[in-house]
C-alpha positions in Angstrom: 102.7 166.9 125.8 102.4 163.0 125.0 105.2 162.4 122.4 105.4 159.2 120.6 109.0 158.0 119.2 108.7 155.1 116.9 111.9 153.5 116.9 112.5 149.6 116.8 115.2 150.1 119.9 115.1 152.2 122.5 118.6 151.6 123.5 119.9 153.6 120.5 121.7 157.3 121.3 119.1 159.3 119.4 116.4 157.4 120.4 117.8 157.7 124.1 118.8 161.4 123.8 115.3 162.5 122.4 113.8 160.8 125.2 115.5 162.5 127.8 115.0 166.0 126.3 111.5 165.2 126.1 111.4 164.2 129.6 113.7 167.4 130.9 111.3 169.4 129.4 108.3 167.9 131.0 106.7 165.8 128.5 105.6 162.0 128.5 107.8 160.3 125.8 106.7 156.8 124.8 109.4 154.6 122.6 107.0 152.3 120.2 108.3 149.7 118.0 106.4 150.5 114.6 106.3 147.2 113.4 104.3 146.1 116.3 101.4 149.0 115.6 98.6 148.0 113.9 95.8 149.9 112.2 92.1 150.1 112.1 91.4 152.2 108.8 87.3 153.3 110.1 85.9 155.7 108.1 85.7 158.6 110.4 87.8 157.0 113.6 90.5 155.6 112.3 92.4 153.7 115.7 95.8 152.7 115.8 96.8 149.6 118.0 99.5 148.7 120.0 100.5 145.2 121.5 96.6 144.7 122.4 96.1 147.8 123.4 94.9 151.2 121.9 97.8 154.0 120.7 95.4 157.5 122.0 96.2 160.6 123.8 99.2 161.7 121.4 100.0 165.3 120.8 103.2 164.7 118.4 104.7 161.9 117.3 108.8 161.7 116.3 109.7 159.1 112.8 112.5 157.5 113.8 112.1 154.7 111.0 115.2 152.7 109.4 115.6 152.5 105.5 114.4 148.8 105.8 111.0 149.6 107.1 109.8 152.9 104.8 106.6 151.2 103.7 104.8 150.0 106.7 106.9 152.6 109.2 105.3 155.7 106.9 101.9 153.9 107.0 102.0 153.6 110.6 102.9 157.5 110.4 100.3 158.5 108.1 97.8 157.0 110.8 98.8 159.2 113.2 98.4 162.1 111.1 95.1 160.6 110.2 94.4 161.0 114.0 95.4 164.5 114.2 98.7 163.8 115.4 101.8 166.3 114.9 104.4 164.6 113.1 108.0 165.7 113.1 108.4 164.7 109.7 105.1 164.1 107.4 105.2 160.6 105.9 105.1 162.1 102.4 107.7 163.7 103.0 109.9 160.6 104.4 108.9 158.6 101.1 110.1 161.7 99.1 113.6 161.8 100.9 114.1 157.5 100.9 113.5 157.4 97.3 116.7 158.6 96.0 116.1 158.8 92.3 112.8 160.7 93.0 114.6 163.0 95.7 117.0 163.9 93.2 114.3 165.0 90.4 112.7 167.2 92.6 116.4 169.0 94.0 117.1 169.6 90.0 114.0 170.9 89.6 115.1 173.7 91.5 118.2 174.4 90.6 120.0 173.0 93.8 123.2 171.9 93.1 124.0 168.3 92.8 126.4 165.8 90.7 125.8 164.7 87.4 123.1 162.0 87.8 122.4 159.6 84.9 119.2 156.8 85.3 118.8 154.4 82.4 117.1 151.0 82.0 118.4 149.5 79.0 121.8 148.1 78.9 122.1 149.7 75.5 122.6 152.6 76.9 124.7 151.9 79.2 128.0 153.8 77.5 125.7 157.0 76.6 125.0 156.4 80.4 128.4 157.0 81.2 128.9 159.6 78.8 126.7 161.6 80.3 127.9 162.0 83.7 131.3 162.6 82.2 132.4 159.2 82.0 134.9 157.4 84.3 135.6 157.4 87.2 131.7 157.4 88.1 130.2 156.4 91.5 127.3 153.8 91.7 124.1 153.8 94.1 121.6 151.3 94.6 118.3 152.9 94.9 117.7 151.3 98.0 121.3 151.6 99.6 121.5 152.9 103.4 124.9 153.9 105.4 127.3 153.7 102.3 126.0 150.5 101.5 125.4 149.1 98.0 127.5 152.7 97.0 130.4 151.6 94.1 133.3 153.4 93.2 134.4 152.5 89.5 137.4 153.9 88.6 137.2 152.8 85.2 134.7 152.8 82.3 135.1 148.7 82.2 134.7 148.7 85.9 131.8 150.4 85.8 130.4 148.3 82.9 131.0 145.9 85.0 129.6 147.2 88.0 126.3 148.1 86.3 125.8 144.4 84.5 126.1 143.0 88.4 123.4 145.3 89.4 121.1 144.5 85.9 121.5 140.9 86.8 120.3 141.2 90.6 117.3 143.8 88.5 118.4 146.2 90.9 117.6 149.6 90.6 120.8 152.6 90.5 122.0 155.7 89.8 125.4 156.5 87.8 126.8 160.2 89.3 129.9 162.0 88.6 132.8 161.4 91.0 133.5 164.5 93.0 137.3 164.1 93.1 137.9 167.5 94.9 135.9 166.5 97.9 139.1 163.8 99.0 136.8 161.6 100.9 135.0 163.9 103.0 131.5 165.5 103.2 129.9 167.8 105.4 126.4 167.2 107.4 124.1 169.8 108.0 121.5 169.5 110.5 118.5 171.0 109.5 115.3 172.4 111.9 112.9 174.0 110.9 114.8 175.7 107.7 118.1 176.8 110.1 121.4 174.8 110.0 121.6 174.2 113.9 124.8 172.7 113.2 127.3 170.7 111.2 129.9 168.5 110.6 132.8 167.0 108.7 132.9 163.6 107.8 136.2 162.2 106.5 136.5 159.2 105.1 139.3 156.7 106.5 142.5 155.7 104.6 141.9 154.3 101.5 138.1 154.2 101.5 136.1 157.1 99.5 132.3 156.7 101.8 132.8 158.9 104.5 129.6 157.5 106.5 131.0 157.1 110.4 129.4 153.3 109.8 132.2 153.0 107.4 134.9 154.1 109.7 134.7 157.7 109.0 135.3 160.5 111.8 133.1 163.4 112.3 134.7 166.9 113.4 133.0 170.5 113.8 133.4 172.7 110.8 132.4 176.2 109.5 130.2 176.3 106.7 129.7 178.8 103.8 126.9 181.0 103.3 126.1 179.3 100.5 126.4 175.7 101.7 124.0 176.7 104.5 121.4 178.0 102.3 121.6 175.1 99.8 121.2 172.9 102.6 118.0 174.6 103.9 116.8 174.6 100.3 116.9 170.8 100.2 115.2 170.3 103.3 112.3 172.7 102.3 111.9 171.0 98.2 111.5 167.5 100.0 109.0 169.0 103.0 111.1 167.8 106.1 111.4 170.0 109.5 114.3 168.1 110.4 117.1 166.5 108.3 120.4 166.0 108.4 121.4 167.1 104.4 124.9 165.4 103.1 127.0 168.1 101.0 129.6 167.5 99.0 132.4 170.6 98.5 132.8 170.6 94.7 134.7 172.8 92.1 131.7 174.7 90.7 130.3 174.5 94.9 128.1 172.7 97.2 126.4 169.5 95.7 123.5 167.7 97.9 124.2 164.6 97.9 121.8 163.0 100.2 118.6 164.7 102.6 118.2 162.0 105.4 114.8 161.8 107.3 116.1 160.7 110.3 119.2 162.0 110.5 121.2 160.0 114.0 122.1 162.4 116.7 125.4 161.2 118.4 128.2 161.7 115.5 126.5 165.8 115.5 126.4 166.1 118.9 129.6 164.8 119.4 131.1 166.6 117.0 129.7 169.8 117.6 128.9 170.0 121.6 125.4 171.0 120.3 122.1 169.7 122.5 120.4 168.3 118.9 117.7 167.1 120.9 116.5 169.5 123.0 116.3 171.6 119.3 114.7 168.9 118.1 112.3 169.1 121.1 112.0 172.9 121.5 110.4 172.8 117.7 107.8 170.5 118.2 106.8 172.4 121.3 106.7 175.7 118.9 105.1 174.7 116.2 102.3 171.7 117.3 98.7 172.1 116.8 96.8 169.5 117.2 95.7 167.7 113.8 98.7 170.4 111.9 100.5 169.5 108.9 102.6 170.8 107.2 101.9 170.1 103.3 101.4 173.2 101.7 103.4 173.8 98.4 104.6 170.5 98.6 105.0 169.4 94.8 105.9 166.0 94.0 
């Protein structure tokens, strides 16, 4: 097969790793920046463009697009699609897992577990707001917040009135959730393909600090999961439409709470961690289930 990665550096570990267990299996991986693709929308041939030259050939093509880039790095996606090109993860289905409050609607909907989430507008509701999540202390997230960024602990409810009247004034959008105490700093990763955990981590958050994101100074180790932290993780991945994603889990009193689905979940804290060959899973999929021009949209809601 003729794989296209779209990642903006080719010098990453996961774009590096999927790249060599494309190439151990005997395919022609291609790293493309996807901010340097460009389209021709034709009715009936719609083209996509490359540097001055024409993107064609493609069997499958692998998302690896930051937080940053969602809008054009999906459109560039949804032309490939448009050209009967296997993605590993359908654009619709990246916008559904970068949008956080949106992601969140559609994981209540059916019945995953997750914290109290409260999303308000008006900063006269901004006590109700608290109230219902359970009041302080309450944990802030900036809509558009990647790798523990723009993610507020507020111990108190003035700190989090506070908090929330910084974020009105920048007219950013957030979410106000409940504070899983219980957890103490750590959160477990489950690596999702093709609706099976292939494996999964701990993340505990350093001294002092409550994100546990390895960005932030976390560490990652290998841990057992429950039954019923496995199937709530493969639950999340199917509700938002993604073959692969690495879904963030919280362990709370009343059990597992998603806290997060990633699209493009990195490979080297997992693989570290676990000893597991991420990438030649990630691979072996594509391989099983390509068609040329397939999707994979049915029953998608939302």
């Amino acid at each position: 097969m003729k794989i296209a990665i779209l990642s903006r550096n080719p010098k990453l570990y996961s774009t590096r790793r999927l790249v060599e267990a494309s190439t151990a299996h005997g395919h022609d991986a291609r790293v493309i920046d996807p901010l340097r693709c460009y389209m021709n929308i034709a009715t009936g041939k719609p083209e996509m463009h490359y540097k001055g030259a024409r993107l064609e050939g493609f069997d499958a093509v692998i998302p690896r697009i930051g937080a940053s880039i969602t809008f054009y790095g999906t459109a560039v996606v949804r032309q490939f699609e448009m050209m009967g090109v296997y993605p590993l993860n359908e654009s619709q289905a990246i916008h559904r897992s970068r949008d956080k409050l949106r992601s969140m609607q559609l994981l209540s909907r059916e019945d995953i577990g997750m914290p109290a989430t409260g999303f308000a507008h008006s900063p006269d509701d901004t006590r109700d707001l608290l109230q219902l999540v359970g009041g302080a202390p309450v944990v802030l997230k900036l809509l558009e917040g990647t790798q523990g960024i723009g993610v507020v602990l507020a111990e108190t409810r003035k700190a989090a009135e506070s908090v929330i009247e910084a974020f009105r004034g920048l007219h950013a959008h957030f979410l106000v959730q409940t504070f899983v105490k219980e957890a103490d700093g750590a959160d477990i990763r489950c690596f999702v393909i093709g609706g099976k955990v292939v494996a999964a981590m701990k993340r505990q958050a350093k001294e002092g600090e409550f994100r546990s994101n390895l960005h932030r100074g976390g560490h990652a180790e290998l841990v057992r999961i429950t039954a019923r932290e496995r199937a709530t993780a493969v639950q999340a991945a199917r509700v938002l439409g993604l073959n692969v994603s690495g879904v963030d889990l919280l362990r709370s009193n009343e059990g597992p709470v998603v806290m997060e689905v990633n699209s493009s979940p990195g490979l080297e804290g997992i693989e570290r961690a676990t000893g597991k060959d991420v990438a030649r899973l990630i691979i072996e999929f594509i391989e099983k289930h390509h068609r040329p021009g397939k999707t994979r949209t049915k029953g998608r809601r939302g």
